[in-house]
PyMOL commands that place a pseudoatom at each C-alpha (Angstrom):
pseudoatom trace, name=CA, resn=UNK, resi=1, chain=A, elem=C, hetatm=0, pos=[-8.287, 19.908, 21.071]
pseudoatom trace, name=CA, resn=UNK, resi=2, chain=A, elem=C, hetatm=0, pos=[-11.529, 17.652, 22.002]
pseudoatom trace, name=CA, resn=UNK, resi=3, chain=A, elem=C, hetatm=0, pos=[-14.189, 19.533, 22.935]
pseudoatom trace, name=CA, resn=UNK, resi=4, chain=A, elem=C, hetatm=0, pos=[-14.396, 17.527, 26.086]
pseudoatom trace, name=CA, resn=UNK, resi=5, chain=A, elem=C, hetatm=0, pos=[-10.956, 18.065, 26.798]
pseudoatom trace, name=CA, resn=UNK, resi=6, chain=A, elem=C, hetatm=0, pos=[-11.282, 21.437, 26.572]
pseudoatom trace, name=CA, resn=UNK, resi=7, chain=A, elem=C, hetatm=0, pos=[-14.429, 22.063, 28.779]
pseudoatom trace, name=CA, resn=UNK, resi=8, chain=A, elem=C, hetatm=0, pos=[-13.100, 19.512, 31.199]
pseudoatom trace, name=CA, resn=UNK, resi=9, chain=A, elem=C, hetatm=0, pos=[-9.935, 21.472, 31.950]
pseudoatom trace, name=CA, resn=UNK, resi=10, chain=A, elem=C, hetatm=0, pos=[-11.067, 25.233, 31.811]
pseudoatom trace, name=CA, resn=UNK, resi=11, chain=A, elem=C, hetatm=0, pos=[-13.834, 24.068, 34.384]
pseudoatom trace, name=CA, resn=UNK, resi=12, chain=A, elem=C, hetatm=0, pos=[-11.066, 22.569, 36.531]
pseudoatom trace, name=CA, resn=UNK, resi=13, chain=A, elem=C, hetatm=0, pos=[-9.203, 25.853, 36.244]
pseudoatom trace, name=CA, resn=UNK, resi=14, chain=A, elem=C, hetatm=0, pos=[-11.936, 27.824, 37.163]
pseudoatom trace, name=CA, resn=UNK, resi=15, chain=A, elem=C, hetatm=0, pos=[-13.274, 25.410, 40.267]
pseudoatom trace, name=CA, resn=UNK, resi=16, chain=A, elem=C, hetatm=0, pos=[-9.421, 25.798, 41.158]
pseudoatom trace, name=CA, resn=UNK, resi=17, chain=A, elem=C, hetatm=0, pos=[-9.347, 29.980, 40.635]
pseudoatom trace, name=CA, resn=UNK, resi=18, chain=A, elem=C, hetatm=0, pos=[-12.394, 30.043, 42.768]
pseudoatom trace, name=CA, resn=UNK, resi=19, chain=A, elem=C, hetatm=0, pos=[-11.298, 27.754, 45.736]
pseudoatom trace, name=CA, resn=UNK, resi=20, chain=A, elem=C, hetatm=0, pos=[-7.761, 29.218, 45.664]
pseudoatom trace, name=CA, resn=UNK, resi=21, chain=A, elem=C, hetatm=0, pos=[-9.426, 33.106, 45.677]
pseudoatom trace, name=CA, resn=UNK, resi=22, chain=A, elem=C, hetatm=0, pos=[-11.132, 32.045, 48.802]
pseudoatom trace, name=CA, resn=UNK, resi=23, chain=A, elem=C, hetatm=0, pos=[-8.291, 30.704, 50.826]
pseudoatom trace, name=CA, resn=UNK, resi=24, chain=A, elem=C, hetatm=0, pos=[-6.180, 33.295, 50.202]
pseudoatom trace, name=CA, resn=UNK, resi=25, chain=A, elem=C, hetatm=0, pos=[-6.442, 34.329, 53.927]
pseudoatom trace, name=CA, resn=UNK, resi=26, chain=A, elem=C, hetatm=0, pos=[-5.361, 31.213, 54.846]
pseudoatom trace, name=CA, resn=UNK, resi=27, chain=A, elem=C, hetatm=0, pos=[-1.295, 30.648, 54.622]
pseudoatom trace, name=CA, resn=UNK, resi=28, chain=A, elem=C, hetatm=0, pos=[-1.157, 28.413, 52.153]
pseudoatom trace, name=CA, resn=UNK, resi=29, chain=A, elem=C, hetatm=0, pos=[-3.440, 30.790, 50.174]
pseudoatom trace, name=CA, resn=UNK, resi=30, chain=A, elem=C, hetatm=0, pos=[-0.768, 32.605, 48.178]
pseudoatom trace, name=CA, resn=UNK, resi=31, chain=A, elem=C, hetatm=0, pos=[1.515, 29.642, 47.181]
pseudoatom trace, name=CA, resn=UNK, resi=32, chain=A, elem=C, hetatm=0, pos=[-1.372, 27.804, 45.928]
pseudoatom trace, name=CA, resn=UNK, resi=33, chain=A, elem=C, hetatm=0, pos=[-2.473, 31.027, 43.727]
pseudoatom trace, name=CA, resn=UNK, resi=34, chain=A, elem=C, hetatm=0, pos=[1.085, 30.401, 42.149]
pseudoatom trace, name=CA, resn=UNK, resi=35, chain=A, elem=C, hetatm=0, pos=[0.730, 27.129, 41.144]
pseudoatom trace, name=CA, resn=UNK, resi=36, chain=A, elem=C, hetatm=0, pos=[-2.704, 28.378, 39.519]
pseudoatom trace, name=CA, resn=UNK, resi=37, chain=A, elem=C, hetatm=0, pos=[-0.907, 30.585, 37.774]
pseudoatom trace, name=CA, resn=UNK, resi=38, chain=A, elem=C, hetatm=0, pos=[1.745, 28.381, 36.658]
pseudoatom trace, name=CA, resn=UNK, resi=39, chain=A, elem=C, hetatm=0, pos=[-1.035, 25.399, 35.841]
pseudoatom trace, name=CA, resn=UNK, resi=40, chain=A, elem=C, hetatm=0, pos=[-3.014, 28.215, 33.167]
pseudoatom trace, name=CA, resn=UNK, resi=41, chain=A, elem=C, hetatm=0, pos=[0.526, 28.844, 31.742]
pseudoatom trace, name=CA, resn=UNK, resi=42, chain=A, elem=C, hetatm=0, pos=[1.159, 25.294, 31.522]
pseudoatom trace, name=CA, resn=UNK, resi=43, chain=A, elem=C, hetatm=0, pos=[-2.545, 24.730, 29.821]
pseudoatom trace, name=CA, resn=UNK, resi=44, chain=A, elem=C, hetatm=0, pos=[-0.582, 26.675, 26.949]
pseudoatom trace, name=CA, resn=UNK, resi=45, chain=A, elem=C, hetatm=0, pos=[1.127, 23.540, 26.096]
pseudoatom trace, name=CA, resn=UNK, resi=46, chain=A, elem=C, hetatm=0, pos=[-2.862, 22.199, 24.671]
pseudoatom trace, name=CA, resn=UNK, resi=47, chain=A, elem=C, hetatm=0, pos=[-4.222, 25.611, 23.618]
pseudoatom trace, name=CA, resn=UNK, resi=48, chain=A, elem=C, hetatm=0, pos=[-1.271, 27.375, 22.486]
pseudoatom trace, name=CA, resn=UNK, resi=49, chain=A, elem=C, hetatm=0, pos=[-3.486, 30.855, 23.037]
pseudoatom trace, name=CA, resn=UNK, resi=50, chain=A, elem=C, hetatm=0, pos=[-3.374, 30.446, 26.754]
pseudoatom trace, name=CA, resn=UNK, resi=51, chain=A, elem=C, hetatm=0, pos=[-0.021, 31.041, 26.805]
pseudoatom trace, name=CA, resn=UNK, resi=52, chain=A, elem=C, hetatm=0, pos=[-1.069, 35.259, 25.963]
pseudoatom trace, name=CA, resn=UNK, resi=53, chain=A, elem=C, hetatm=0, pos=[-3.753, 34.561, 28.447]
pseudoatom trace, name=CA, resn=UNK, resi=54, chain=A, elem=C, hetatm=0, pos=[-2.273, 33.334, 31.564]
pseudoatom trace, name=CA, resn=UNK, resi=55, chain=A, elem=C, hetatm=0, pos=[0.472, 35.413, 30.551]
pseudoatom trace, name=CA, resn=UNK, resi=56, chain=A, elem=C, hetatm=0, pos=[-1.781, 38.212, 31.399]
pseudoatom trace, name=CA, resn=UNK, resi=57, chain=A, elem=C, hetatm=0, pos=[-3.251, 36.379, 34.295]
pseudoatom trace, name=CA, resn=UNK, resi=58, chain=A, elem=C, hetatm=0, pos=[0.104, 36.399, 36.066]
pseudoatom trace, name=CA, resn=UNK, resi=59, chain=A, elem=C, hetatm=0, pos=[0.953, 39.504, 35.025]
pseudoatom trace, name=CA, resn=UNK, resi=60, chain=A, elem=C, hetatm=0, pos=[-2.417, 40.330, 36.702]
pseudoatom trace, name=CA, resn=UNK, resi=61, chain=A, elem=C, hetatm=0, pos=[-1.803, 38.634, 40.018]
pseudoatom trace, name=CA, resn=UNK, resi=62, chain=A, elem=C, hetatm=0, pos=[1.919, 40.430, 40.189]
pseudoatom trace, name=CA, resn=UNK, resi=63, chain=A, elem=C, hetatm=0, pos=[-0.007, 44.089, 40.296]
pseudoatom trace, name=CA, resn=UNK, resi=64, chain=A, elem=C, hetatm=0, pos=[-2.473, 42.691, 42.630]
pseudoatom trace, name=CA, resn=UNK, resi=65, chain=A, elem=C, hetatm=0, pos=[-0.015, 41.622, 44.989]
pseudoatom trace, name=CA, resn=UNK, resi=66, chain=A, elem=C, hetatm=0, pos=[2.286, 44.460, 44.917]
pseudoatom trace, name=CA, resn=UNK, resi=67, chain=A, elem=C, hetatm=0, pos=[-0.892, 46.878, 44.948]
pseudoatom trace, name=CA, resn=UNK, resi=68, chain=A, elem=C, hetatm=0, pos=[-2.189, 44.601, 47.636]
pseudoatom trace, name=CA, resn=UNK, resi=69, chain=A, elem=C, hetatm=0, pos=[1.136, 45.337, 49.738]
pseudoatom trace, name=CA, resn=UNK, resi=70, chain=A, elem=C, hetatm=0, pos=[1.363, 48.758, 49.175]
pseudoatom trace, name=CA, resn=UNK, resi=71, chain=A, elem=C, hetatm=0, pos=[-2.677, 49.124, 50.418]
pseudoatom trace, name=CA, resn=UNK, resi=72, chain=A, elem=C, hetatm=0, pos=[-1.721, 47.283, 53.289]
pseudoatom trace, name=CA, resn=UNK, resi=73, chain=A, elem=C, hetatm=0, pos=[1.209, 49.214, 54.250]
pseudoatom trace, name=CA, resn=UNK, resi=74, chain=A, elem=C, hetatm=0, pos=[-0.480, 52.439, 53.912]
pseudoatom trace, name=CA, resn=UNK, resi=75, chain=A, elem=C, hetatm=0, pos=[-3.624, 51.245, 56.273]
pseudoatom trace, name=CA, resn=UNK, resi=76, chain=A, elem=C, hetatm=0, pos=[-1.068, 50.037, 58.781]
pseudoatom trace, name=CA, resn=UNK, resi=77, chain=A, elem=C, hetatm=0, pos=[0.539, 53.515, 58.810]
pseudoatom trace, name=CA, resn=UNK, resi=78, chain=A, elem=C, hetatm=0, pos=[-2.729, 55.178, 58.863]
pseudoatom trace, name=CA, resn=UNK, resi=79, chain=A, elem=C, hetatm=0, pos=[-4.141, 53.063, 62.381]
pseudoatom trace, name=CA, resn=UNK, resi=80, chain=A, elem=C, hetatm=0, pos=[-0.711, 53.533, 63.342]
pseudoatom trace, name=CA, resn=UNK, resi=81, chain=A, elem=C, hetatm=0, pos=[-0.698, 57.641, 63.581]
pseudoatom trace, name=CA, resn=UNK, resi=82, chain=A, elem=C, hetatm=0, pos=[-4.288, 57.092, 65.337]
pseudoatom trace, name=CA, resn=UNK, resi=83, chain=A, elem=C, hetatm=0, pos=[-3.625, 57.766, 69.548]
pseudoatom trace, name=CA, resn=UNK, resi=84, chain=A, elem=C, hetatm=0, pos=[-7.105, 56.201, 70.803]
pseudoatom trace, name=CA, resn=UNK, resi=85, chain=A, elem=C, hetatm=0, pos=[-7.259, 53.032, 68.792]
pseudoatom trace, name=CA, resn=UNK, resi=86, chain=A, elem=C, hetatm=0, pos=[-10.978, 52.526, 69.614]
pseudoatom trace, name=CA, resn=UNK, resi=87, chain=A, elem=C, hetatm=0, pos=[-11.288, 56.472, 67.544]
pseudoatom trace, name=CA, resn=UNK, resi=88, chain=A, elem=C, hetatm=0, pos=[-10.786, 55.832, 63.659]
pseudoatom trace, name=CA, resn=UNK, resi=89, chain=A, elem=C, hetatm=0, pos=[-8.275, 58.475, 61.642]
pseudoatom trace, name=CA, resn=UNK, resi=90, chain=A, elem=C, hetatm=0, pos=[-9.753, 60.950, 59.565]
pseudoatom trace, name=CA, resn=UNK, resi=91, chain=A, elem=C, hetatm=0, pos=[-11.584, 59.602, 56.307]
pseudoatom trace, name=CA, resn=UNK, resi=92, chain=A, elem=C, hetatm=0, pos=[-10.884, 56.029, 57.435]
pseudoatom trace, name=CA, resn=UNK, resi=93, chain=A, elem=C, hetatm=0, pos=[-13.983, 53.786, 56.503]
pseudoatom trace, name=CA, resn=UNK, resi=94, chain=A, elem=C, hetatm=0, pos=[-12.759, 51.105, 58.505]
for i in range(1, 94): cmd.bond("trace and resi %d" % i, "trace and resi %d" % (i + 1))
show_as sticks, trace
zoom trace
C-alpha cells in the first residue's frame, strides 16, 4: 500500500473514531459507531491485517455496549430503591 494511502486513511479513521466517540450521546451516536466499525473492517480489503484488528475493534464495541447496558440498568435500579430522590443510595458516587 502507498505510504500516503495508508496515512491518509488511518487518519480519517481516527478523526472519524474521535468525532463518532463524542456524539455518542446524541441519537445518531450509536449507528454511526457501527458504520465505524464496519468502515475499519472494510479497510481490511487494503491492509489485509486490519481485518484481525477491527475484528477486535468490534468485538470491543459489542462488550462495551452490553457492559454499557448492564451498568445502566443496575444504576437505574439503584436510584430507583432510593425514597427521597434529592438523598443518594448508599455507596452511590453519583
Amino acid at each position: 500500500v502507498d505510504p500516503a494511502v495508508a496515512i491518509t486513511g488511518g487518519l480519517a479513521l481516527v478523526v472519524l473514531c474521535l468525532v463518532v466517540a463524542g456524539s455518542l450521546s446524541r441519537p445518531w451516536g450509536y449507528p454511526a459507531g457501527w458504520v465505524v466499525q464496519g468502515l475499519i473492517l472494510l479497510s481490511g480489503l487494503v491492509v489485509h491485517a486490519m481485518f484481525l484488528i477491527g475484528g477486535l475493534f468490534v468485538l470491543l464495541w459489542v462488550v462495551g455496549l452490553r457492559v454499557g447496558r448492564r451498568g445502566e440498568e443496575l444504576h437505574a435500579e439503584r436510584w430507583a430503591e432510593v425514597e427521597d430522590p434529592r438523598t443518594a443510595p448508599p455507596g452511590a458516587a453519583g
